[in-house]
DSSP file (Angstrom, degrees, kcal/mol; ACC not computed):
  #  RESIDUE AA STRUCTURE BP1 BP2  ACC     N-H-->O    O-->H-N    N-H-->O    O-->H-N    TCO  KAPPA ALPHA  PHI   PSI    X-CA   Y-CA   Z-CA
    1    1 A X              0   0    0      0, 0.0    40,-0.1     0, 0.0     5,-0.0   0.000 360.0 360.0 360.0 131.4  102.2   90.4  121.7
    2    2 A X     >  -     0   0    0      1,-0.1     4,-1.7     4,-0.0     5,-0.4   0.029 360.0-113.5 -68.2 164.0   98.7   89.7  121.7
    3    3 A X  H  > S+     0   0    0      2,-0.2     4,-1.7     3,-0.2    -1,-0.1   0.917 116.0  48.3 -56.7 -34.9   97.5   87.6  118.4
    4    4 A X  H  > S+     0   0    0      2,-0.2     4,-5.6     3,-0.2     5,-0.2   0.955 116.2  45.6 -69.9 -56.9   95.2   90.8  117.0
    5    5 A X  H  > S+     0   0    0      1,-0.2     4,-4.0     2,-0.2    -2,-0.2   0.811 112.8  46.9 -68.9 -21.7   98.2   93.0  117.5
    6    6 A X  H  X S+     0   0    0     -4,-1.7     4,-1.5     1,-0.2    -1,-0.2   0.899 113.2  50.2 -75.2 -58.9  100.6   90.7  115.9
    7    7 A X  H >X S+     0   0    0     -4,-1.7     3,-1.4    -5,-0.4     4,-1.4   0.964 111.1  48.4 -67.8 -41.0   98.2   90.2  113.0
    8    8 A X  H >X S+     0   0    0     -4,-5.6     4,-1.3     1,-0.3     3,-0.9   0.943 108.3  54.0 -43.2 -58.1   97.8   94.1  112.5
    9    9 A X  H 3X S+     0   0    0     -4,-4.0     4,-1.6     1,-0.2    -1,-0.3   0.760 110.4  51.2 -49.7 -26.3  101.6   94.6  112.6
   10   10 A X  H <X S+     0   0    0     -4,-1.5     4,-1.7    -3,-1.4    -2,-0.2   0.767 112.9  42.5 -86.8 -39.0  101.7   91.9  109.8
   11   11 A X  H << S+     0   0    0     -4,-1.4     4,-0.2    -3,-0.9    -1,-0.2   0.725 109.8  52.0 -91.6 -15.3   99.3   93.5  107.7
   12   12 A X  H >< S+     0   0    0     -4,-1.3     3,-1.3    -5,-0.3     4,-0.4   0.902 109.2  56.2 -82.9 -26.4  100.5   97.0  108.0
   13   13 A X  H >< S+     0   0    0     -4,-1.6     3,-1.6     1,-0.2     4,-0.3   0.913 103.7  53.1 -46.8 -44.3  104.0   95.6  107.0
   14   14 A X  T 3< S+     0   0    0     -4,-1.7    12,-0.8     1,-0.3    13,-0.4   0.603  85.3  83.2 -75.3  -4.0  102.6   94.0  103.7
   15   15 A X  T <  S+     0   0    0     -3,-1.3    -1,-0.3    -4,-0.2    10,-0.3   0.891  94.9  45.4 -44.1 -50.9  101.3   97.3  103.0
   16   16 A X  S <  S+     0   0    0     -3,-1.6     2,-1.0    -4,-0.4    -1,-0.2   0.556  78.2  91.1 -56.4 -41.3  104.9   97.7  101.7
   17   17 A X        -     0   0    0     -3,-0.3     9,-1.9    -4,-0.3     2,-0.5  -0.619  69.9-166.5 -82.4 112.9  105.5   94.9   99.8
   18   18 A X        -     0   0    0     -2,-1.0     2,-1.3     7,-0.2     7,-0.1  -0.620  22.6-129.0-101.0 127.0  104.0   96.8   96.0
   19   19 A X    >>> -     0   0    0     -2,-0.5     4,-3.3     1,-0.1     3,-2.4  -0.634  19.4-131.7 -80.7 111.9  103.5   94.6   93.5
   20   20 A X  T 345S+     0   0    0     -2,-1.3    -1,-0.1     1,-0.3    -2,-0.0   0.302  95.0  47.2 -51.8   6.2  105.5   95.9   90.1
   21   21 A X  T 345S+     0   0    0      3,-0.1    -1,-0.3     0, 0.0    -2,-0.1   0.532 124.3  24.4-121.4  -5.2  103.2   95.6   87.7
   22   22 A X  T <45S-     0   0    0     -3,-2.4    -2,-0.2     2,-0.0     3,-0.0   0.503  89.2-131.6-110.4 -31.7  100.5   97.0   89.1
   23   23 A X  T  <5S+     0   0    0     -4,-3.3     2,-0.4     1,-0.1    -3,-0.2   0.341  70.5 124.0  66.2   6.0  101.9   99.8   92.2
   24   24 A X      < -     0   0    0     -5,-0.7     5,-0.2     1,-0.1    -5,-0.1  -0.791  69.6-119.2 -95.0 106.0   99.7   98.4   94.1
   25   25 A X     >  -     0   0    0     -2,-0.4     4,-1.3   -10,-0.3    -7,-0.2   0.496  24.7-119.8 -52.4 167.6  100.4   96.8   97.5
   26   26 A X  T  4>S+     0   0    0     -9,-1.9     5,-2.0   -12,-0.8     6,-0.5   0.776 114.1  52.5 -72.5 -17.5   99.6   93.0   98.1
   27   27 A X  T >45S+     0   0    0    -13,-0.4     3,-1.8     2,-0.2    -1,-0.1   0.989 115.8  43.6 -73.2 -68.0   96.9   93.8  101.3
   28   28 A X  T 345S+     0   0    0      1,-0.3    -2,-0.2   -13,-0.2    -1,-0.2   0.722 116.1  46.8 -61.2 -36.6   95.1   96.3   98.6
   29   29 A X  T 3<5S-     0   0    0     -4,-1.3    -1,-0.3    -5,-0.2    -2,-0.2   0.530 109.2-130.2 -95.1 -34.1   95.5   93.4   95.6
   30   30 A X  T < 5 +     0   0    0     -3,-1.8    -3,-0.2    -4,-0.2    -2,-0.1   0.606  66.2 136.4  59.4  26.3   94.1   90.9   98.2
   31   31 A X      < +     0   0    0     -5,-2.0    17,-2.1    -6,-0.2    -4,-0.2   0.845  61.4  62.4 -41.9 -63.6   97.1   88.5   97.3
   32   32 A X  E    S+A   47   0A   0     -6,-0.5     2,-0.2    15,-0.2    15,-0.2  -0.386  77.4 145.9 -58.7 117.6   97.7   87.8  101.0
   33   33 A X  E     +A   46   0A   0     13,-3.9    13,-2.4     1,-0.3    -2,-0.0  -0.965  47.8  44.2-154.9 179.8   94.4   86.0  102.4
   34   34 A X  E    S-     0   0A   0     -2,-0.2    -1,-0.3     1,-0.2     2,-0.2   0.967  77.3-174.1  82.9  39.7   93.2   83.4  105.0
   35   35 A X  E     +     0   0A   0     10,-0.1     2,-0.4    -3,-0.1    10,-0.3  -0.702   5.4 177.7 -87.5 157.4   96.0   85.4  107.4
   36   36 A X  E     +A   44   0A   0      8,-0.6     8,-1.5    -2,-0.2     2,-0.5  -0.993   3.8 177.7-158.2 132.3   96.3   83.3  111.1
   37   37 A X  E     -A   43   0A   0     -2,-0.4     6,-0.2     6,-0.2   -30,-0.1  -0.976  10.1-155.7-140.4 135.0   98.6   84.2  113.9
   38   38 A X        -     0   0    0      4,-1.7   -32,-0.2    -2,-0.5   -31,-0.1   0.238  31.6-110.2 -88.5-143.7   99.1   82.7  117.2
   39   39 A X  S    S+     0   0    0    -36,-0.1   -36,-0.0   -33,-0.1    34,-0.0   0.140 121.1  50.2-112.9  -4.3  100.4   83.9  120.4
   40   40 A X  S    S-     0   0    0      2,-0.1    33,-0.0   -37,-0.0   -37,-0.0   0.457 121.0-114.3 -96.5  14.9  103.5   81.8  120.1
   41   41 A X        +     0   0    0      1,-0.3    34,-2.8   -40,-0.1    35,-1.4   0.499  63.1 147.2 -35.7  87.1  103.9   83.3  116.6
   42   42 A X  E     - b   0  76A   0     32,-0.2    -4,-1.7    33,-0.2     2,-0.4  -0.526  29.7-162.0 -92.0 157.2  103.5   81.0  114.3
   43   43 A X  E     +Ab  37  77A   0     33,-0.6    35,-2.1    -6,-0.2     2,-0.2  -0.949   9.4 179.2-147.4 146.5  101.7   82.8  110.9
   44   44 A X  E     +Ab  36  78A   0     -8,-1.5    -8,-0.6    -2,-0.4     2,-0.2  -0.863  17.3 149.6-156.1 120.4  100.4   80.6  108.7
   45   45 A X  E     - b   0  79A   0     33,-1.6    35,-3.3   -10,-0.3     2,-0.4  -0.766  36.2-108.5-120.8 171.5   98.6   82.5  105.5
   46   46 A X  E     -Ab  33  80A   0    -13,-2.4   -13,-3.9    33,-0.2     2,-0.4  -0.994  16.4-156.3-127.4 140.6   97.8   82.1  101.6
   47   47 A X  E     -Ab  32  81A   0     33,-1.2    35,-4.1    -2,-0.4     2,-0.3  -0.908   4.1-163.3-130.6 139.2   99.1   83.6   99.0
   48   48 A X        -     0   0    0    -17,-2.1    35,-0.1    -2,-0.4    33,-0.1  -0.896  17.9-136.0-152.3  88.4   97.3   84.1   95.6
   49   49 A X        -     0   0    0     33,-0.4     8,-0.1    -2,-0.3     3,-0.0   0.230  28.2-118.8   3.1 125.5   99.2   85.0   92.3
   50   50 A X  S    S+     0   0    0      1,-0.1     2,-0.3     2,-0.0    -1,-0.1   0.901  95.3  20.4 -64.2 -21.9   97.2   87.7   90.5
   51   51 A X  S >  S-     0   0    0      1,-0.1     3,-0.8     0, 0.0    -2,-0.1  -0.904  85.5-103.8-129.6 167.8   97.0   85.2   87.7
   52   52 A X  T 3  S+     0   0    0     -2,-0.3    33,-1.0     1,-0.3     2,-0.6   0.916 126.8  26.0 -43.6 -62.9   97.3   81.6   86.9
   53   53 A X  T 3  S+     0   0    0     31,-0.2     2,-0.5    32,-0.1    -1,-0.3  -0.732  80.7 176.2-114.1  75.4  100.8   82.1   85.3
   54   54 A X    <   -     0   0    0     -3,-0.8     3,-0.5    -2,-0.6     4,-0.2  -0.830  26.1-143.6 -80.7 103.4  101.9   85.5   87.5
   55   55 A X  S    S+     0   0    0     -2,-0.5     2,-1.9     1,-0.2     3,-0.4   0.984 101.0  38.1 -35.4 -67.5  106.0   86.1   86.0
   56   56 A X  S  > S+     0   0    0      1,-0.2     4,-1.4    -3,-0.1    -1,-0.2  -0.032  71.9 117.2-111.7  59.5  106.6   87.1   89.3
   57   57 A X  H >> S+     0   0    0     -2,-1.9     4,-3.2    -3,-0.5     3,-0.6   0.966  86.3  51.0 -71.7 -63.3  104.6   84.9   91.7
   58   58 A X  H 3> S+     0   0    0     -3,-0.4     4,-2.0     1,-0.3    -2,-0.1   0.795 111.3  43.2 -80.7 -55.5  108.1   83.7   93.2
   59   59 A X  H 3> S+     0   0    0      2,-0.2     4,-3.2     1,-0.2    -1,-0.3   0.827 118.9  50.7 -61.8 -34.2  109.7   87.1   93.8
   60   60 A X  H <X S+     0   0    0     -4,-1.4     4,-0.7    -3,-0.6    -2,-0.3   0.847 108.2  48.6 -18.6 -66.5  106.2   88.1   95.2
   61   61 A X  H  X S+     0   0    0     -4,-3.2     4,-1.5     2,-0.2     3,-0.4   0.808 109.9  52.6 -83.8 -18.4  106.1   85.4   97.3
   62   62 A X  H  X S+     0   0    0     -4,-2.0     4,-2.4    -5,-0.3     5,-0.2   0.953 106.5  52.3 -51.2 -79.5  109.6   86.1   98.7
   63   63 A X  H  < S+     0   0    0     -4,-3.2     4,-0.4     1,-0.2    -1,-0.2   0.385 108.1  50.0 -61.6  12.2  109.1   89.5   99.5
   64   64 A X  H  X S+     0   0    0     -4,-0.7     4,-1.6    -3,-0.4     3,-0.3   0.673 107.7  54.5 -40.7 -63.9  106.0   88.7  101.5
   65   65 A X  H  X S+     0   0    0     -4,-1.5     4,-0.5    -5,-0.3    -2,-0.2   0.837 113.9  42.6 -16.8 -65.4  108.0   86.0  103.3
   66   66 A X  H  X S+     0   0    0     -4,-2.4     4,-0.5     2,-0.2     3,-0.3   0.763 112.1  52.5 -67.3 -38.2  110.7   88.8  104.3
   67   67 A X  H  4 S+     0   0    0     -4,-0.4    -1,-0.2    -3,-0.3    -2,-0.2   0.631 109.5  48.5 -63.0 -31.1  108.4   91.2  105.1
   68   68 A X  H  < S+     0   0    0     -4,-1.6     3,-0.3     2,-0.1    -2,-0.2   0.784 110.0  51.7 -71.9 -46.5  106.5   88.8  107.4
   69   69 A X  H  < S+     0   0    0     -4,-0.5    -2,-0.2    -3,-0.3    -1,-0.1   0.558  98.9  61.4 -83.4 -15.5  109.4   87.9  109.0
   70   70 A X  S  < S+     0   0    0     -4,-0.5     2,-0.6     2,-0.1    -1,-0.2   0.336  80.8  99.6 -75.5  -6.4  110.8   91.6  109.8
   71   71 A X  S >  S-     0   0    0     -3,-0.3     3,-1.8     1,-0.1   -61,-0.1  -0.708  88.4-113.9 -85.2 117.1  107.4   92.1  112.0
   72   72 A X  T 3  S+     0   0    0     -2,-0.6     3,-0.1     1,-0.2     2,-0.1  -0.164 101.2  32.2 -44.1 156.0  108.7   91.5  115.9
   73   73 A X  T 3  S+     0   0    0      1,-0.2     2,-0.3    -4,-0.1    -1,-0.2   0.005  79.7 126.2  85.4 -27.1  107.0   88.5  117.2
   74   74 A X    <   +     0   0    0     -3,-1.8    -1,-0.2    -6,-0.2   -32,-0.2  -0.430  26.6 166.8 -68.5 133.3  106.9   86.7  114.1
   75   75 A X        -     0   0    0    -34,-2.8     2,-0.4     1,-0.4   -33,-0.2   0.728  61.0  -8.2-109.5 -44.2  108.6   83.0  114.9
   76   76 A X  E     -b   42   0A   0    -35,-1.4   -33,-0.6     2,-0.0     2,-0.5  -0.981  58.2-145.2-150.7 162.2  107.7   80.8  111.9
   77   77 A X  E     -b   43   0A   0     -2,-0.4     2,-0.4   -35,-0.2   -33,-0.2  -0.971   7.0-160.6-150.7 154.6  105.4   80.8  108.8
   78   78 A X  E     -b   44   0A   0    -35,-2.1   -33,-1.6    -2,-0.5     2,-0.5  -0.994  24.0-161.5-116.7 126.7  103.5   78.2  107.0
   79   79 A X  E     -b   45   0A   0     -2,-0.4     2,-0.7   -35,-0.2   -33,-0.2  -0.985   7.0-166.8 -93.7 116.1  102.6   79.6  103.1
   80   80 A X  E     -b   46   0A   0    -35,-3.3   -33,-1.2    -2,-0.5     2,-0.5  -0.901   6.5-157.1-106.2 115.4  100.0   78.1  101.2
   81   81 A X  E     +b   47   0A   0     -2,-0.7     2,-0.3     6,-0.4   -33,-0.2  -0.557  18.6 170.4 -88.5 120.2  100.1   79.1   97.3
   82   82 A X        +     0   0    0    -35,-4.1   -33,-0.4    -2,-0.5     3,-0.1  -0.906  54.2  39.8-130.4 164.1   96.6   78.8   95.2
   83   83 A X  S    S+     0   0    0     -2,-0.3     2,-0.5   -35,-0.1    -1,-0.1   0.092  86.4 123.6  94.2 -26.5   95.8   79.9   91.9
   84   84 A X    >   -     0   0    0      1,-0.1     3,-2.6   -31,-0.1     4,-0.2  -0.900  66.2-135.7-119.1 123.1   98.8   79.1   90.4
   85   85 A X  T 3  S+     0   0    0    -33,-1.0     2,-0.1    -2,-0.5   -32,-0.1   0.590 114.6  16.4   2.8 -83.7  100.3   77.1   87.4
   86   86 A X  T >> S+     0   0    0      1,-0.1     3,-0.6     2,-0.1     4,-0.5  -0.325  84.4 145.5-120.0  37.5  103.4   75.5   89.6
   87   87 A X  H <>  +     0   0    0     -3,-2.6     4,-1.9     1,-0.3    -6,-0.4   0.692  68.2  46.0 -70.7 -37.2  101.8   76.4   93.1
   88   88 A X  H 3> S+     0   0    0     -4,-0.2     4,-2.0     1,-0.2    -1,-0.3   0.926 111.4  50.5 -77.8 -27.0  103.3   73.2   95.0
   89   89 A X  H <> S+     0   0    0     -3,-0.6     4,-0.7     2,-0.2    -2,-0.3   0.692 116.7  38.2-103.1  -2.4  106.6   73.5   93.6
   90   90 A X  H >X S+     0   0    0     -4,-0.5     4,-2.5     2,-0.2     3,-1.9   0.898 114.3  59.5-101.8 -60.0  106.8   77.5   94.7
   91   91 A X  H 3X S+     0   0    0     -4,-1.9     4,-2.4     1,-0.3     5,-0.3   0.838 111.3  40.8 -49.0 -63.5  104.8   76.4   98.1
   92   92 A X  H 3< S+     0   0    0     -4,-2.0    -1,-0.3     2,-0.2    -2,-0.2   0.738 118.9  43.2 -71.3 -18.1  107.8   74.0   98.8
   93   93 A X  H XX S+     0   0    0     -3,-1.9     4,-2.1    -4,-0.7     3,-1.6   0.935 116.8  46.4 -77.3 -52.1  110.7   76.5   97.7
   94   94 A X  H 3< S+     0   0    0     -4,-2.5    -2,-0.2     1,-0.3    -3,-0.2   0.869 116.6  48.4 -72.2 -24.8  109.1   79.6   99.5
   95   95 A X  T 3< S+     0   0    0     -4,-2.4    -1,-0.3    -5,-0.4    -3,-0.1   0.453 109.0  51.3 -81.1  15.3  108.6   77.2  102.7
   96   96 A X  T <4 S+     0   0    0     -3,-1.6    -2,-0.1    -5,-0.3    -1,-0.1   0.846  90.2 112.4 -91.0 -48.6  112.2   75.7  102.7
   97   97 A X     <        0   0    0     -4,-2.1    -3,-0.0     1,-0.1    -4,-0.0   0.234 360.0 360.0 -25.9 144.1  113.5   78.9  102.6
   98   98 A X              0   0    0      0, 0.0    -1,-0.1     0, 0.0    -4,-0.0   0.173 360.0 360.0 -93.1 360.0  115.6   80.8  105.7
């Protein structure tokens, strides 16, 4: 899969993931940014809380994760969290994760 199509499938996937407090998906919300795909497919993105202290940054940032990882092709992902209150310590739980 080329690197464009890889990144398209990725972005129509996050379409999905709707943030509960708003209805609105995370692509539309601009949550998701900075997205960077390879051909081996490695994804490496940032993820940005709608706020500083977002209740559900974590579950947020989980379902992105899964959603990301359900796209064929996808191999690995690097998340970097800005914006947020405890942003290294969620950036090192949501990258430990399987």
């Amino acid at each position: 899969m080329s690197e464009n199509s890889l990144e398209q499938a990725i972005l129509e996937r996050l379409k999905s993931v709707i943030d509960p407090e708003t209805n609105i998906d995370v692509i539309r919300m601009r949550l998701v940014e900075n997205l960077w795909v390879d051909t081996l497919g490695k994804v490496r993105y940032t993820f940005r809380p709608s706020s500083f202290v977002c209740p559900i940054a974590v579950m947020l940032a989980t379902d992105i994760k899964k959603a990301v990882a359900e796209v064929p092709g996808v191999k690995s992902q690097e998340i970097a969290i800005e914006g947020y209150l405890m942003a290294d310590e969620l950036e090192k739980l949501i990258n430990q994760e399987t």
